[in-house]
C-alpha positions in Angstrom: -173.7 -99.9 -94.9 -173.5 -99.5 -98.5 -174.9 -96.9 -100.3 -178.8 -98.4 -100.7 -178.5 -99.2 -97.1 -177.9 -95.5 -96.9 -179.8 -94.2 -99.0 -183.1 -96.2 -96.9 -181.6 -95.3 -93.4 -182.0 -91.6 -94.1 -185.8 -91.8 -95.6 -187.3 -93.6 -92.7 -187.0 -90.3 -91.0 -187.4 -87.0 -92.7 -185.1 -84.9 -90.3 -182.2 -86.5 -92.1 -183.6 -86.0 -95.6 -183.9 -82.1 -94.9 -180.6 -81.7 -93.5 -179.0 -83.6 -96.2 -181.0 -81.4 -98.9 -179.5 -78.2 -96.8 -176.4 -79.0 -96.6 -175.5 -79.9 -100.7 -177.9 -76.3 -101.3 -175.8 -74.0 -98.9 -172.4 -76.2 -98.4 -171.0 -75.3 -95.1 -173.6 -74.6 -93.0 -174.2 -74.3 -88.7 -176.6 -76.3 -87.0 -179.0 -73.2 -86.3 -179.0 -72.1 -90.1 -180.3 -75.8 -91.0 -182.9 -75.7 -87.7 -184.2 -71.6 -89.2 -183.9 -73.1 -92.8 -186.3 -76.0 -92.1 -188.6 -74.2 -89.4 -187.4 -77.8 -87.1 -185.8 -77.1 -83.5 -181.9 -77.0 -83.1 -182.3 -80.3 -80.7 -184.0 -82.0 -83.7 -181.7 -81.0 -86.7 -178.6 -81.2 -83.9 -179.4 -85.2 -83.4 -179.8 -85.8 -87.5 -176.9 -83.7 -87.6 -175.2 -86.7 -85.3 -176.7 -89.6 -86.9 -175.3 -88.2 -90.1 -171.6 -88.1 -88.2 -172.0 -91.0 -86.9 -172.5 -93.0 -90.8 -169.9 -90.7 -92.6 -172.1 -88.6 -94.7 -171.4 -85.3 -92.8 -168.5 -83.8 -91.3 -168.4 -81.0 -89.0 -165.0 -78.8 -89.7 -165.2 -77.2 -86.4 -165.5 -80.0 -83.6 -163.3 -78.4 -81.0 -166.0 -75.2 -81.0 -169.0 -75.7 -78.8 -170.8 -73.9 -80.8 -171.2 -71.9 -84.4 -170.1 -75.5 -85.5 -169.7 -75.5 -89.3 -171.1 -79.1 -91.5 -170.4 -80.1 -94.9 -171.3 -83.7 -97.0 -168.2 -85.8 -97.2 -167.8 -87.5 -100.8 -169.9 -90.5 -99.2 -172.5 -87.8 -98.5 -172.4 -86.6 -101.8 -173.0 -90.1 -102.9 -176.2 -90.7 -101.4 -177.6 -87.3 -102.1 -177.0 -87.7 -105.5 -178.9 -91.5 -104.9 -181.6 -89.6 -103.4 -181.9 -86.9 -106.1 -182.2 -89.5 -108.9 -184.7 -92.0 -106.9 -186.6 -88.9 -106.5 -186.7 -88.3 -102.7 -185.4 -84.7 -102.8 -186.0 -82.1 -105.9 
C-alpha cells in the first residue's frame, strides 16, 4: 500500500488513529500505556497494535518479551502520521 492507501486504512477505524497519535506523542511506549492513555481495553489497542505490525508503520523493539512489550513508528509510520497531521485527522 502506498502511503494514501495508508493513510485511509488507518481512518476507517479509530483504534489505529489513537494509537498512532500515542505513539509519535510518547515515542516508545507498552501496549497498557496506549490502552490507560486512550481509556480503550488492552485486547483493543493490542489488535491495532498488530494491524499496525502487520503494514510496517510500528515496530515493537521487544518481541521476544511476552509482555511490558515496547512500540515505536518506523520511518513509514512517521510518514503517514505526518499525512494524517496535515489532512487534518489528528491535531
Amino acid at each position: 500500500m502506498d502511503i494514501d492507501d495508508l493513510t485511509k486504512w488507518i481512518i476507517a477505524v479509530d483504534r489505529r488513529v489513537l494509537v498512532m497519535k500515542t505513539l509519535h506523542e510518547h515515542g516508545l511506549i507498552k501496549a497498557s500505556e496506549i490502552a490507560e492513555q486512550t481509556g480503550r481495553s488492552l485486547q483493543n489497542i493490542s489488535r491495532a497494535l498488530r494491524e499496525l505490525e502487520e503494514y510496517g508503520l510500528i515496530e515493537c523493539l521487544t518481541p521476544e518479551k511476552h509482555t511490558w512489550k515496547r512500540y515505536i513508528l518506523t520511518d513509514n509510520g512517521l510518514q503517514v502520521f505526518e499525512k494524517l497531521r496535515k489532512s487534518h485527522f489528528i491535531d
